[in-house]
Every structure is written in C-alpha cells, then in structure tokens.
C-alpha positions in Angstrom: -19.8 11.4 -2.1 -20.7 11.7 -5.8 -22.5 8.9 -7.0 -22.7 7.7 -11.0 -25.4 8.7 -13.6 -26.3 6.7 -16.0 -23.6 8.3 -18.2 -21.1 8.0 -16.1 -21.8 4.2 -15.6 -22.0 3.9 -19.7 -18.5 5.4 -20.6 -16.7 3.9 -17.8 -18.7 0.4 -19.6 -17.0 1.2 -22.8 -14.1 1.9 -21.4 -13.1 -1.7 -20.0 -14.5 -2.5 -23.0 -12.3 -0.8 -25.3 -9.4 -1.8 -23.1 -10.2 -5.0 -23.5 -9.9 -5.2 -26.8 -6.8 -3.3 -27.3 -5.3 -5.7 -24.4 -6.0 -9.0 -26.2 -4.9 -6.9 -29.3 -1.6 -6.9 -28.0 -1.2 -9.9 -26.5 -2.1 -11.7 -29.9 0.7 -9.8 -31.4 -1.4 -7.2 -33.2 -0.6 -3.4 -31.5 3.7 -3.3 -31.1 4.6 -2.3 -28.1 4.6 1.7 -28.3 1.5 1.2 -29.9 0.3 -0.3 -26.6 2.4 1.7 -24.3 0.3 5.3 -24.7 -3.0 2.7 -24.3 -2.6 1.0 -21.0 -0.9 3.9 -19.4 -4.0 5.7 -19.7 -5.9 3.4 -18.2 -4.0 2.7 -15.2 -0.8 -0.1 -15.9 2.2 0.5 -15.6 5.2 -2.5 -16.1 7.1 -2.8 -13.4 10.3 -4.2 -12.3 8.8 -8.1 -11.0 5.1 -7.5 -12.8 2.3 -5.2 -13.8 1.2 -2.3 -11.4 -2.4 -1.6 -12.4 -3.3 2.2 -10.4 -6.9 3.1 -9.5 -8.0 6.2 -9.0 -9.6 7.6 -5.8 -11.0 10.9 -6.7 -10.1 13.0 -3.8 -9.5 10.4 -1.5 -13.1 9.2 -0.7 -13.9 5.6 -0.6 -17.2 4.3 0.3 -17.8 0.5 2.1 -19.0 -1.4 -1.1 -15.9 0.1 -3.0 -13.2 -1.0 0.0 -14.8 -4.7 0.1 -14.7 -4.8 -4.0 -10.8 -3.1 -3.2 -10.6 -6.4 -0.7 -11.9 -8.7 -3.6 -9.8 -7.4 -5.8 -6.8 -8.4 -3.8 -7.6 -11.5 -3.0 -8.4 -13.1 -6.5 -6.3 -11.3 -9.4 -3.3 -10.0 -6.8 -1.1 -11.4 -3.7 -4.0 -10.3 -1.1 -3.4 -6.9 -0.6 -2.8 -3.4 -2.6 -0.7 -0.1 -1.3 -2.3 3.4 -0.4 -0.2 5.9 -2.3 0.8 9.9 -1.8 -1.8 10.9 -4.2 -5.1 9.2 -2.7 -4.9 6.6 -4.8 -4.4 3.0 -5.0 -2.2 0.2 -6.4 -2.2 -3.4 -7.4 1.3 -4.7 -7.6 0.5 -8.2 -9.0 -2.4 -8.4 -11.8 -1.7 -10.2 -14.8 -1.8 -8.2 -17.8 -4.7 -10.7 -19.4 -6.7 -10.1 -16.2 -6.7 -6.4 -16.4 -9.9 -5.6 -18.0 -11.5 -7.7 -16.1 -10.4 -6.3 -12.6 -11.4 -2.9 -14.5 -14.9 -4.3 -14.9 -15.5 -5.6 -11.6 -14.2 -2.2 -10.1 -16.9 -0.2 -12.6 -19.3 -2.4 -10.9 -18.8 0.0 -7.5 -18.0 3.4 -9.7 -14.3 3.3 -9.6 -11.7 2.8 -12.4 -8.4 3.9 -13.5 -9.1 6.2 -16.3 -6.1 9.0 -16.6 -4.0 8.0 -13.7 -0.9 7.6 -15.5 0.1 8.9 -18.8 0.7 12.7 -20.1 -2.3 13.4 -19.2 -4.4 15.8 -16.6 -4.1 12.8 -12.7 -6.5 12.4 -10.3 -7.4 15.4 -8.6 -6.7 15.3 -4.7 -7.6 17.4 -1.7 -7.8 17.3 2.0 -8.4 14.2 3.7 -10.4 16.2 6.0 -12.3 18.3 3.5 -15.8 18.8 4.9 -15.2 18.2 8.7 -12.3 20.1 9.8 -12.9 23.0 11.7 -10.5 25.6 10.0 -12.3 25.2 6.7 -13.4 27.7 5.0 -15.7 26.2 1.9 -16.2 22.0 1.5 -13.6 21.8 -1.7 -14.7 18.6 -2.7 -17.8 19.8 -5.1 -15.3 21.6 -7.0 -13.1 18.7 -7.2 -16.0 17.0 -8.4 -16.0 19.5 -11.0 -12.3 19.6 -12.1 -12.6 15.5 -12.3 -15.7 15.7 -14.8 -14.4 18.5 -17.0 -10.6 17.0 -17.1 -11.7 12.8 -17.8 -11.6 12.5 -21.8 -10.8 16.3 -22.0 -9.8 15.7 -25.9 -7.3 18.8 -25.9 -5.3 17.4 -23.0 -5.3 13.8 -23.4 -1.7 14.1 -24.6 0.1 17.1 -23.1 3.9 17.5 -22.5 3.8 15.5 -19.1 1.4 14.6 -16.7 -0.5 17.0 -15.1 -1.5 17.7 -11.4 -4.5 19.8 -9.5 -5.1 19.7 -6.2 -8.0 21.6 -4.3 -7.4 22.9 -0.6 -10.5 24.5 0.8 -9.2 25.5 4.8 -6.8 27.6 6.5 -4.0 25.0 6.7 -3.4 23.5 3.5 -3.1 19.5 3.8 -3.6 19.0 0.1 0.2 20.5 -0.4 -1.2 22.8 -3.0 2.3 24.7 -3.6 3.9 21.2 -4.8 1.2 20.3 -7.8 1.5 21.5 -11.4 -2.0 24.1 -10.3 -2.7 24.2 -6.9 -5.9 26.1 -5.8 -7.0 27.7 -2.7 -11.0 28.2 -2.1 -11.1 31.6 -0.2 -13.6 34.1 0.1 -13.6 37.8 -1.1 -14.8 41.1 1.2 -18.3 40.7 0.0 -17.9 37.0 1.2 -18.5 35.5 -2.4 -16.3 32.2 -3.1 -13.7 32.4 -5.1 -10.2 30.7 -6.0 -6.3 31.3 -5.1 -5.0 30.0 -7.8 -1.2 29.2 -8.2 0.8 27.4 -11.0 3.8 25.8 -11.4 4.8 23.7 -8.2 6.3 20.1 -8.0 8.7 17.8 -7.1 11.1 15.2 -9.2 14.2 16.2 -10.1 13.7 20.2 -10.3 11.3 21.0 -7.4 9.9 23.9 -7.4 7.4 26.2 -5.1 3.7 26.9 -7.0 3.5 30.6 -7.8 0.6 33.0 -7.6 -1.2 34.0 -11.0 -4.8 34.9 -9.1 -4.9 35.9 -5.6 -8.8 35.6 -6.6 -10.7 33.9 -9.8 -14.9 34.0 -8.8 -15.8 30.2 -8.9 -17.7 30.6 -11.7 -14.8 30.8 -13.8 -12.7 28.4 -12.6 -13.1 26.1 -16.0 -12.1 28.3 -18.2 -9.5 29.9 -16.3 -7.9 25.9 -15.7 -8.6 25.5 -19.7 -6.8 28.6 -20.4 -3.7 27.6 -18.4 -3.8 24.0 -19.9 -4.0 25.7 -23.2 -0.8 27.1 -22.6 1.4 25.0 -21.3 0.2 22.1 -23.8 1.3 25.0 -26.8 4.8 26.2 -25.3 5.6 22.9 -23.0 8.8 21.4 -23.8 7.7 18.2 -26.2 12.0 17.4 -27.0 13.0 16.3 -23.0 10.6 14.9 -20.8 12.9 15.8 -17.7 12.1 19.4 -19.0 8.2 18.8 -20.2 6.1 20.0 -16.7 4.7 23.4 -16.6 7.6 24.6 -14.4 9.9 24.5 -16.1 7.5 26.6 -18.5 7.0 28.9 -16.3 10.4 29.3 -15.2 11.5 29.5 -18.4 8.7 32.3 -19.5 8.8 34.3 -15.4 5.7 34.4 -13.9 4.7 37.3 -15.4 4.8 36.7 -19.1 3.3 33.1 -18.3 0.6 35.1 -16.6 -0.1 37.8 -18.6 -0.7 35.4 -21.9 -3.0 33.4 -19.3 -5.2 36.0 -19.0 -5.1 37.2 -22.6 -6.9 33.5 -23.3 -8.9 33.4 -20.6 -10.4 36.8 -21.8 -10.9 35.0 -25.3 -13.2 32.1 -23.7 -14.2 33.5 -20.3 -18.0 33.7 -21.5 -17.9 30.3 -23.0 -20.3 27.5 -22.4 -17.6 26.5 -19.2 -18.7 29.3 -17.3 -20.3 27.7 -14.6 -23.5 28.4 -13.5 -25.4 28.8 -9.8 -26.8 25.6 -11.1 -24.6 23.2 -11.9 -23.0 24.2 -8.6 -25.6 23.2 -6.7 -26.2 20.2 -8.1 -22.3 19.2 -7.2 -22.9 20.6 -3.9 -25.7 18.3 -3.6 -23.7 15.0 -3.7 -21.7 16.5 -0.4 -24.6 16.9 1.8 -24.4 17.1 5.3 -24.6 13.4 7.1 -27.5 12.6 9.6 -25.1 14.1 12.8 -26.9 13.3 15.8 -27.3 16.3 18.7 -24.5 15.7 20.7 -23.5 17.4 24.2 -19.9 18.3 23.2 -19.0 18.7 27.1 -20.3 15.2 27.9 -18.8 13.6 25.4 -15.3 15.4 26.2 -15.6 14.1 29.3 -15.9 10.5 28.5 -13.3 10.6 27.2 -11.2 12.3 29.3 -12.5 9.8 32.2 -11.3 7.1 30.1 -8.0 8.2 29.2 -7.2 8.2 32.5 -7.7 4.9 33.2 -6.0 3.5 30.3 -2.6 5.0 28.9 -3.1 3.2 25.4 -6.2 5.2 24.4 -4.9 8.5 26.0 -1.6 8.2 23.6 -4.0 7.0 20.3 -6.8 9.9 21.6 -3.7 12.3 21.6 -2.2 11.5 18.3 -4.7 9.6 16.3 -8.1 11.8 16.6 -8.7 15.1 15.2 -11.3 17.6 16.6 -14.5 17.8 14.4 -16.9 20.9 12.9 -19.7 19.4 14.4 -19.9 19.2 18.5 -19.6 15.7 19.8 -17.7 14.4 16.9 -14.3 13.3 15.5 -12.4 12.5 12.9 -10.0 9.3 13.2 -6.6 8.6 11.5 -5.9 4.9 11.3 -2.5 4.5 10.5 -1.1 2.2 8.2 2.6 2.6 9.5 2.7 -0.6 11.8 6.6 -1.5 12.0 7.2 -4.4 9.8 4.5 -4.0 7.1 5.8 -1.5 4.3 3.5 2.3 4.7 0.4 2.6 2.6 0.1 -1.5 2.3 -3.4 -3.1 3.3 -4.5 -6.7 2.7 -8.3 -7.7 2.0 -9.1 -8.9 5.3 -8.0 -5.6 6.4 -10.0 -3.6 3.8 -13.2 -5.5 4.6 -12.9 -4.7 7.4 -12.3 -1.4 7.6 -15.7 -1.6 5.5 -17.2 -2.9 8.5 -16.5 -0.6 10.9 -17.0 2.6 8.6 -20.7 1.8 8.5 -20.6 1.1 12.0 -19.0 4.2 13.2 -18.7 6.9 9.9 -21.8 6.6 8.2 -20.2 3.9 5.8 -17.1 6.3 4.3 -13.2 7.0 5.0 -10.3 9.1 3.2 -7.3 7.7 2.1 -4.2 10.4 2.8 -1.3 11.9 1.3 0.4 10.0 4.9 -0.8 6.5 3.0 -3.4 6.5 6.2 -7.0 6.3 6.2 -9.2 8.6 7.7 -13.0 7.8 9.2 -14.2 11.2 9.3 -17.5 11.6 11.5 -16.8 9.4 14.7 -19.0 9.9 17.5 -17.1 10.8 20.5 -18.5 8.1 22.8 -17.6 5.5 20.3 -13.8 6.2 20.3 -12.7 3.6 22.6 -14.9 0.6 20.9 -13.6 1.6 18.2 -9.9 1.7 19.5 -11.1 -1.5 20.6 -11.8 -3.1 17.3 -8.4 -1.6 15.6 -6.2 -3.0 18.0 -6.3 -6.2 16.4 -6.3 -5.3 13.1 -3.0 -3.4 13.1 -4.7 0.2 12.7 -4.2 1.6 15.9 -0.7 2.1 16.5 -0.7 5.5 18.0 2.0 7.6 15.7 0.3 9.6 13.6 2.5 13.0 13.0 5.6 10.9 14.8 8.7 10.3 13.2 7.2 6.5 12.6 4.5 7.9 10.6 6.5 7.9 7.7 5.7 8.8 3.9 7.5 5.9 2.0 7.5 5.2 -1.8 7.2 1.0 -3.3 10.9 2.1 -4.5 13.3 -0.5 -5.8 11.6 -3.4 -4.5 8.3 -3.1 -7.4 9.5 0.3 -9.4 11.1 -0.5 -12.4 12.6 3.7 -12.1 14.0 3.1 -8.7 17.5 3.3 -8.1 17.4 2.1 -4.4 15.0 0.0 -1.8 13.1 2.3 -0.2 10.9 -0.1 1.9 13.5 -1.8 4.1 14.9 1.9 5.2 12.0 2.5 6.0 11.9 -0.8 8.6 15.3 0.2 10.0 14.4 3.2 10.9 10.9 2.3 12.3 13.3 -0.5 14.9 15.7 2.2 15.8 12.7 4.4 17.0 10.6 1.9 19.1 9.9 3.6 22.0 6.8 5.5 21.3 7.3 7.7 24.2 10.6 8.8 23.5 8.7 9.8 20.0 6.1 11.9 21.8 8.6 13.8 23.2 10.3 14.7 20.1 6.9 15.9 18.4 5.9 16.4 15.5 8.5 15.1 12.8 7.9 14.5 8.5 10.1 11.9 7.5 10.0 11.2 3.6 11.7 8.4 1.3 11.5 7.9 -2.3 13.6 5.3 -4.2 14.4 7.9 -7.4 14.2 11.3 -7.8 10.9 11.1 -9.4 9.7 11.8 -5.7 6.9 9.9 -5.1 7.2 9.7 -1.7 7.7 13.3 -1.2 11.5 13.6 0.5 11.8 17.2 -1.1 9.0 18.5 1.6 9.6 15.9 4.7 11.2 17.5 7.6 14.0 14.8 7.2 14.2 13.6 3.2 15.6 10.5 2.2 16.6 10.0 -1.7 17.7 6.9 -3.0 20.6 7.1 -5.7 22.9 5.2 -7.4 26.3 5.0 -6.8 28.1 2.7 -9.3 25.6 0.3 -9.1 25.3 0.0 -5.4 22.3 1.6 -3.5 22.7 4.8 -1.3 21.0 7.3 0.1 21.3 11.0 0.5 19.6 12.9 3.0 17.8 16.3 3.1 16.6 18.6 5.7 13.9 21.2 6.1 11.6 20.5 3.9 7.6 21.6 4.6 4.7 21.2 2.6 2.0 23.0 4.2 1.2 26.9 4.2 5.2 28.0 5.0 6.5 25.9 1.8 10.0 24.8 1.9 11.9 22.7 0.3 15.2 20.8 1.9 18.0 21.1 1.6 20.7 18.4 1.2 22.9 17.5 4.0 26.1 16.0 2.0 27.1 12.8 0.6 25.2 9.9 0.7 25.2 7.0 2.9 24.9 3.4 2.6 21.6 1.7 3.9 23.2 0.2 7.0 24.3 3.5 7.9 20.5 5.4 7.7 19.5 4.0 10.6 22.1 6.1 12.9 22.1 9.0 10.5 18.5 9.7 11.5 19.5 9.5 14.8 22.5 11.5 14.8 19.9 14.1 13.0 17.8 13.6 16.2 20.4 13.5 18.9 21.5 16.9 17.2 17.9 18.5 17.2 17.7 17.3 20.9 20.3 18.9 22.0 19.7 22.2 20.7 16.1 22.6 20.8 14.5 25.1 23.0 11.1 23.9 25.4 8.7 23.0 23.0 10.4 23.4 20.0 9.6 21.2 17.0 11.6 19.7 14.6 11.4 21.8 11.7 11.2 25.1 14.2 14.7 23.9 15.4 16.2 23.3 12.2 15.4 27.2 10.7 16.8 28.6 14.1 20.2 26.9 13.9 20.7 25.9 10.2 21.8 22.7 8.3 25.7 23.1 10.1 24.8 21.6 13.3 23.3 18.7 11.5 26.0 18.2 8.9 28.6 18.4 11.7 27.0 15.7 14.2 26.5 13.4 11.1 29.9 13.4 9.3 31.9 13.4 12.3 34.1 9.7 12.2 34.3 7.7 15.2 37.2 7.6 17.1 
C-alpha cells in the first residue's frame, strides 16, 4: 500500500495544525458558526444528532496493522470504544469531543491517515474493490490509479468548493464491486485490441433522492490521460452545476439536464484545450505508483494439496464448511485466499467494531495477510492473501471474536446506515430494523437455501446505506412525525445496474420484520431450481410481491 513521503507527512502536519487553530478559534467565540461550518467539514466533523461524528478517510479501503491498532486507540481514549465501517471504505467516530478533534487528527497523522476532504463540497475519498489486486477476474490492479486520483484531487484549489460533493470510484475487473455506475464518475480499467490500458469512463451515477444510472462519455481514455480528462469533467460541472438548490447541485442532474451528449461533447472540447498539459501522465510516474502495489512474498503453494485440506476438513466439521462456503473467496495466486470477516453478528449494529476487536484484527493480519485488510462497501473487512492451510486456525481465532459468522452474501449480511439513532438527517432508526430482521432470519441454513440476497437500509433518502441498489431496499421516512419505512425491490449494483423499484406504502417498524418475509415466502414460492433472489424478481415482476404483502389478515 502507498506509504508517505516526506511531503505527504508535512502537509498532513499543517493540516492538524491549522485545524487546530481554527477549532480553538471557534470555540473562543472568534469564527461564527458558518464561518466554522465550511472548515471542519473539510476535515472530517460533522454535528450530529447526540454529538460530533469525526470521518476518516480510508483511501480505497486499505488499512495496514499499525493504522487498525492506532484506529483501536482511537476508540478507546477520545470515543465510547469502538468506531463504524461505512459504505464508502471509510470510517467513523461517533463520540469525539469537538476540543479533542485535532488532536485525534494528530495522533492518526502519526500512522498516515487523516480526514482531509471526506465531507464537504468537495472531490470524497476515492474507493475501489475490496479485492483489487487478488481477485482472479481482474483485469489491471486499480489501486495505483486510485493512488493517483487521491494525490491529484487532495487540495485540488479549483475543486475545493464545487456544487456538491463529489464521488470517483475505480473498478479494475470483470465484475464491478466498486458500484461504479452509482458514483458521480465511475471508471472502468480495460484494455484496448493492442492490449494498452486504458479507462471506461462513465459520468453522472448516484443515489439520494434522484438516483440515477452512470452514463458512458469514453468507452476508452489511454491512461495517460486520465487527469486531464477527470479535470476537464470537474471543470464542467463546477461552471454549469446548480449553485441555487443543493437537492439539484450533483453532476446528474447536470447531465440530465444538458443529455449526455451536449455534457459530452463540451467535455471533450476542454479536454482538447489541456490534454497536453503538465497532467499528462507519464510511463514514469506510473511506475512509481505501481511500485507502492508490489506483489507480496507469496509462498509456492501446491494449489491441489491445499484444496484438499480443506476439503478433508470441511468434512469433519459443518461450521468451517458453511464459513469456507460463504466467507472465503478464490485467490489469483494458487494456494491462496481471500477472507471476508463479517461484521454483521446479530445484535451489534453492521459496520461497528470496538478496539479490542481492531487490535486484534491487527494481530492476526500479520499473522495470516502479510499485516493488511480491506474495509468493504458490505461494512466487512477483508484479509486478502490467506494461505489455504491456515483457514481453519484462523476460523479458529475469529470465532471468538465475533468475525466469523458465516453469512456473507445472505440476507443477514446486511448494508445498514447509523440512521436516526446518531444522524442528525435521519428521519427513522435504521439500526433496530436492522436487528429485527437479523431475529426473524436465524436459521442460517434456511438462509443458504435462499442464496444470494442484498438487503439495504438507510434512515433518509440521502442513501447512505444504499436501499436504491439492494435486492430488497428499506427507506426510512417520515410520516407526521412517526417513523416508517417504505420498501423497494430490485435494485443491483454490479455490472446489470438497476435500481428498485417501490413496493407501496410504507410500514411501521413492527411490521418490517414480516414484510421481509412475506417478500421471501413470495420469492420462495415462485422461484425456479436455483433461482436467486433478484433472478426471480425480473421473471415475475413487483405484483407478486406487492400482492403477498398488502394482503390483510383475516
């Protein structure tokens, strides 16, 4: 993973430094309010319903063992002793106090990490695949361009303050797991007929309250010019983006507003005007990203041993087979794999981990991944180069810590926003819906056999937990003051994009609980051998659904 410079160490310094002195500024009365507002939100804090939220950026996802124990001691001394894992890679506190700020941001400089541009109008972290690098559909390692897009974009002085935040996200295989489609650019590393890298580049996707699909301006940019192509789109939308309505401020709307064609065409016409600028990126500094991303020291594994070691030990114990099944992913290099721990244990809210859990998580990844994990767009972790004859110790020492719970891609493995219980813009819990459902689905068998199932709540239609793209989307609205939920269906964020579509009224929070499984008694009764949720769903339509669910007991 990239590793500061001494430059990089130096301006993240005077960062927390210049914070610092704008945060006592304000708390001795001197900066108003909206003269603080712009200031903290740009490094991270956000005030929230009960307290600060401070958010720290993850770049990509990748976390490194020193980083998850300072995470750990973090937690323990300026929050409540543990933080949340959020649908964009990243990271909250829920608890700081707002004098303590700087200096949580200098203790986390002291291990690279910091919360520079994750909130505000302003260009986010940039995410990817949580398997970028390992997974053996990939195409090119997208994480050296990511690198890329993070140094150009931090302190970018024409987009510090653009119409509304701003979104890129970098998929590099086949399938996309970095929901390209939903992010303000979204691009797609491919490879031309003379097999030179290059870029898919679409614009224009996201969530909230007008969701809309990403559409295609490049079906191929040479990765040279990927800078100035990203500067001459930014250029755009921060001239012609709505300034008057921030519900109307994203570059969709633009580009709804423009067609895709118009917004396109004056794309190019400034990307001609500064495609030979000093951005142009050269074989060189390429390389030198590339070089932060080398290959780990893989040992020469017998991939047909090591399968069956494990399949001699699934046999003999049902637990491992299920997690082995569910939780492990096959690897690019032969005797390895890729692990998902999940954070979805019923009872603790999805994404949340305390310091003793982060430590040690540290522990084990430089006992067993070469001292690295991924956080995911699931709010799970990933440890990404697991030898295959370590699986089951390693089952072994996640058991206890609540990380092995074998439901990854289940129904239970659930994308949930902090909603109304932190979020100061939520109009409903989303936390405790989240619970209810997790009890009324128990039986992890009975989830096996329903297969793969995206279930996604936010608490507002800001949509940070994603329900436009879950299989099953829950959306928490408000009702005259009381809290209730509507429901969408068919949703998909990977490469056949769709988003859902809503079932009817809303339903109070004791109710969700058997809607979901009226959705599911419905789907089980009509589904062919093998089917899958979301397979089911476009053979019969919504009807089906919307009949089982609104029919009154007798």
């Amino acid at each position: 993973m990239y590793v500061y410079d001494e430059h990089d160490r130096n301006i993240v310094k005077e960062r927390v430094e210049q914070f610092r002195r704008q945060t006592n500024r304000y708390l001795d009365g001197k900066l108003k309010e909206e003269e603080f507002l712009p200031l903290r939100l740009q490094n991270g804090l956000y005030i929230q319903r009960l307290a600060p939220m401070l958010r720290i950026a993850v770049p990509y996802g990748m976390l490194n063992a020193p980083q998850l124990r300072k995470l750990a001691h973090v937690a323990r001394h300026y929050d409540k002793g543990y933080c949340h894992f959020t649908t964009r890679q990243n990271i909250q506190y829920n608890w700081p106090a707002l004098e303590e700020v700087p200096d949580i941001l200098d203790e986390l400089a002291e291990v690279e990490m910091h919360a520079i541009q994750t909130s505000g109008n302003c260009i986010r972290n940039v995410t990817s695949d949580q398997f970028a690098g390992v997974a053996r559909d990939e195409i090119i390692d997208p994480r050296p361009y990511c690198e890329i897009i993070r140094q150009w974009s931090t302190f970018h002085p024409e987009f510090a303050f653009l119409p509304r935040k701003f979104k890129i996200a970098v998929s590099g295989s086949e399938s996309d797991r970095a929901a390209i489609r939903f992010h303000d650019i979204g691009l797609q590393l491919v490879q031309n007929e003379s097999g030179a890298t290059g870029f898919k580049v679409l614009v224009g996707g996201g969530l909230g309250r007008t969701p809309v699909i990403g559409s295609v301006v490049r079906e191929y940019l040479p990765e040279k010019d990927i800078l100035t192509y990203l500067e001459a789109i930014l250029r755009i939308y921060n001239l012609h983006g709505r300034r008057d309505n921030k519900y109307k401020a994203r570059i969709k709307i633009l580009v709804k507003a423009m067609g895709v064609e118009e917004f396109t065409s004056r794309v190019e016409k400034e990307w001609e005007r500064i495609c030979d600028s000093q951005m142009l990126l050269t074989d060189k500094e390429i390389n030198r990203a590339k070089s932060f991303f080398t290959r780990p020291q893989y040992e020469e594994l017998n991939e047909a041993e090591e399968s069956q070691l494990l399949i001699g030990l699934a046999e003999k114990e049902k637990g491992f087979k299920d997690w082995l099944q569910h939780n492990v992913s096959s690897h690019k290099v032969d005797g390895y794999r890729a692990v998902t721990l999940s954070f979805k244990a019923t009872g603790i809210p999805p994404g949340d981990v305390t310091d003793k859990q982060l430590e040690a998580l540290a522990d084990l990844s430089e006992r067993y991944s070469f001292g690295e994990v991924r956080a995911t767009h699931q709010q799970n972790m990933v440890l990404a180069d697991v030898k295959a004859h370590d699986l089951y110790d390693l089952w072994m020492e996640l058991r206890p810590l609540g990380f092995a719970t074998a439901n990854i891609g289940t129904l239970n493995d659930m994308i949930c926003c902090p909603g109304g219980d932190f979020c100061s813009l939520a109009n409903a819990k989303s936390i405790p819906i989240a619970e209810a459902i997790q009890r009324e689905f128990d039986d992890l068998d009975y989830l096996y056999d329903l297969g793969k199932i995206e279930l996604n709540i936010s608490g507002c239609m800001n949509a940070c937990g994603h329900h436009h793209i879950g299989h099953i989307g829950v959306l928490g609205v408000d009702k005259k003051g009381e809290e209730f939920y509507q429901v969408q269906l068919g949703g998909v964020q990977g490469n056949d994009a769709a988003l859902g579509k809503v079932l009817g009224p809303s339903f109070s929070g004791h109710e969700m609980p058997q809607v979901i499984r009226k959705l599911i008694d419905t789907f089980v009764d009509n589904r062919t051998q093998d089917e899958e949720f979301i397979d089911t769903y476009r053979r019969i339509g919504i009807d089906p659904f919307k009949e089982r669910v609104y029919v009154k007991a007798n």
